[in-house]
N, C-alpha and C positions, 0 to 999 in steps of 0.2 A: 266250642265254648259259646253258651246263650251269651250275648247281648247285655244281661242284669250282671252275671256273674263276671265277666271283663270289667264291667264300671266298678264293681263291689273290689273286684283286684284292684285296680287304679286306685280308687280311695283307700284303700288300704297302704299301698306304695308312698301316699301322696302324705297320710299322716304319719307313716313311719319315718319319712324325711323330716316334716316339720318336727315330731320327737327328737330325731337327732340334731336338728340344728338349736333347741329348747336347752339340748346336752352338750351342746358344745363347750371346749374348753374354755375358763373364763379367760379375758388377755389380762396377762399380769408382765410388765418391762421387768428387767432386770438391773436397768439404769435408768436413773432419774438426773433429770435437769428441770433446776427452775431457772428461771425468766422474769428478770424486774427490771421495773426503771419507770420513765417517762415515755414522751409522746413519739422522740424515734425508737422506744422498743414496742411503743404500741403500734407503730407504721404509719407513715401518711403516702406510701409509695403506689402509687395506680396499679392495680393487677391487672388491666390492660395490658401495661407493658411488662408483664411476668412470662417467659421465655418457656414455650409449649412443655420442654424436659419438668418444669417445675411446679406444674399446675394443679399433678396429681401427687400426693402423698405419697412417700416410702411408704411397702407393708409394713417395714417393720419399727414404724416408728408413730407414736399417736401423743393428740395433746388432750390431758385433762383438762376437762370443760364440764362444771358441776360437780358432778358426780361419777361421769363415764369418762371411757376413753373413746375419743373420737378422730377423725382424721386429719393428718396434719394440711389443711389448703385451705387461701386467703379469702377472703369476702371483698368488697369491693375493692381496700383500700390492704398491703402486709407490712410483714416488720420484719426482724432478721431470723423470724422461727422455721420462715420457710426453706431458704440456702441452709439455715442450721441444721434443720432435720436431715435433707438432701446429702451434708458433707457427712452427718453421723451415723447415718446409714453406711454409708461407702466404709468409712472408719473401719464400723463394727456391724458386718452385715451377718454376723451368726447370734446378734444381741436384742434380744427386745428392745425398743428406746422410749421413755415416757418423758413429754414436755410439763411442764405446769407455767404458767407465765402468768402474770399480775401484773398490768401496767394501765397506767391512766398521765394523759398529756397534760401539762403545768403544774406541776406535781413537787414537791421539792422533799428535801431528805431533813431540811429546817423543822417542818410543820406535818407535812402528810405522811409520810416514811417513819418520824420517830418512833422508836416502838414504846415508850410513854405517853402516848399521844391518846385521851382518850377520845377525842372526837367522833363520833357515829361515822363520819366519811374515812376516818383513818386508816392507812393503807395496812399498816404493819400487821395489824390482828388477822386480816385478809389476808394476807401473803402465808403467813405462818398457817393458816387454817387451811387453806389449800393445800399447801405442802402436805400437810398432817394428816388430810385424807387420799391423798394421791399416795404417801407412804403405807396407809393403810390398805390402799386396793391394790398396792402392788406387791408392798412385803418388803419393799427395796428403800435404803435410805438414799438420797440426793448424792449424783458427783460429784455437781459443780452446781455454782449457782452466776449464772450473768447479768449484771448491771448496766443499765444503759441508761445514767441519767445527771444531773448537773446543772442543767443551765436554769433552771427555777431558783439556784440557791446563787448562784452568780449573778441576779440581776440587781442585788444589795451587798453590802458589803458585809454586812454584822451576818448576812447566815454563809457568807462565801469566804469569810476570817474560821468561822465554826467546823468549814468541812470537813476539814482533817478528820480532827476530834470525833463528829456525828459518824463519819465514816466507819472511822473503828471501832467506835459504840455500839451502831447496825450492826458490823460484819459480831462482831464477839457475842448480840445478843440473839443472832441468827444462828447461831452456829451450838450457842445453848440452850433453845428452845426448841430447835432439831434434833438434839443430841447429837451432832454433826464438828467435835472441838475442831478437827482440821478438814472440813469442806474447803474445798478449793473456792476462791472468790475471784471473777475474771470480771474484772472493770474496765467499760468502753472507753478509751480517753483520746480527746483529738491532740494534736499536734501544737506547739508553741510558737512555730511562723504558720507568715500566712492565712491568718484568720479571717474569714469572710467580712467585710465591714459591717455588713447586714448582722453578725453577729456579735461585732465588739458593741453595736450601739445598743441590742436590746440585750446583752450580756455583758454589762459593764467588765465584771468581776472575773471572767470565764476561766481568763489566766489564770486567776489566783486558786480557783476549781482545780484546773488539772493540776496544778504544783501539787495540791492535797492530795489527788487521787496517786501521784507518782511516788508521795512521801509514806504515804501509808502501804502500797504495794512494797515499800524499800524496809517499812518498821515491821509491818507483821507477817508473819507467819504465812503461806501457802493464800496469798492475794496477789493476781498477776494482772499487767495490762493489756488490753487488745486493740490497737490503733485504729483512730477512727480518722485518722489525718486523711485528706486528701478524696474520701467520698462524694460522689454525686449528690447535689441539692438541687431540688424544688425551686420552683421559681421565687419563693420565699425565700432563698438561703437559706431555710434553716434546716426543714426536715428532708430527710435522704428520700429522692426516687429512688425509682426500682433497682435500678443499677448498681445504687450507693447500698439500700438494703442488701443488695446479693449477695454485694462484698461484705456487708459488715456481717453477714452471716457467716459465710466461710471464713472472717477470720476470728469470730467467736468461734468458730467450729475447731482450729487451727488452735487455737489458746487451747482449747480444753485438750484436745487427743494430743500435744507436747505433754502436756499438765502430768494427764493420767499414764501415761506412757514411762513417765519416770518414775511412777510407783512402785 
């Protein structure tokens, strides 16, 4: 074989590859999970101290970002998507898994969350529109959806009296703008002793938060709690290190695979 006609094989090889990967199957999950809240669902945890096992993504799990699916792993700073993916894998390792998540730190369910909210910065239209297209590239309606948020409506009283109410107002109008009537809703909620003092003072209200979020898991329908008692904080007290995320991932993860397991 001359010398020209090897090379002329080789690029022949070489764009028959790129054709096939041009064909590859599009990824499409089978389960969908969104992801809301505030600033501990958005992470303030150092990926520094993110533990080698958790650094790279499960295959079979990725989070919508835009428009694609991309891979689940932190940037400088995680939140609980990453232990989440890691446990959902394990879970359901014969399942595609798609994340979507939406979350922004000082955030409250008062003002930025409602989904009457017109405001250009409002969260609610964002949240819905992602789902909407994440349901669109996948084919798949949402399991479960996780909350991780509260302490922006506890730092006053008039919107931390409101939470109940707002609470169930979100979940009921999540749930009809997904076509989703019984989406599972798993809410982070910390514990009633023992509250960080660093926490009673820049969250006046906090208590009177989780009582809502425990009253409305007890009124409606297919809303459960996922305990955030006793997690790891930041030298701030307020936001979970790595540790505190890990866990709060597995036990989001933990909420959901009971959840759906009783279906």
């Amino acid at each position: 074989m001359t010398l020209r006609l090897w090379l002329f094989g080789l690029l022949g090889v070489s764009l028959a590859g790129m054709s096939a990967m041009g064909q590859e199957e599009k990824w499409q999950p089978g389960m969908l999970f969104i992801l809301a809240g505030q600033s501990n669902m958005v992470g303030r945890a150092d990926a520094k101290d993110l533990p080698d096992a958790l650094r790279q993504g499960p295959l079979n799990v990725r989070l919508f970002a835009g428009s694609r699916w991309t891979t689940v792993a932190p940037g400088k700073q995680f939140g609980p998507e990453i232990a989440f993916a890691h446990e959902m894998a394990k879970a359901f390792p014969q399942e595609r898994i798609g994340l979507v998540k939406v979350a922004r730190g000082g955030t409250s369910l008062w003002k930025d969350w409602a989904p009457d909210n017109a405001d250009k910065n409002a969260l609610y239209p964002r949240l819905v529109a992602q789902a909407k297209l994440a349901m669109k590239a996948s084919g798949a309606k949402p399991a479960a959806m996780l909350w991780v948020q509260g302490g922006s409506d506890a730092t006053s009283k008039e919107p931390a009296e409101a939470y109940e109410k707002n609470l169930k107002a979100f979940i009921a109008r999540v749930r009809s703008d997904l076509g989703c009537p019984d989406l599972p809703f798993i809410c982070g909620k910390g514990g009633h002793e023992g509250v960080p003092e660093a926490i009673v003072q820049r969250f006046p209200f906090i208590l009177l938060v989780r009582q809502a979020m425990a009253n409305v898991a007890k009124d409606v329908p297919h809303v459960h709690l996922a305990s955030t008692a006793g997690l790891g904080l930041n030298a701030d007290q307020i936001h979970y290190d790595a540790a505190g995320q890990i866990e709060l991932g597995r036990r989001l993860a933990a909420a959901v695979v009971e959840v759906l397991r009783q279906k």
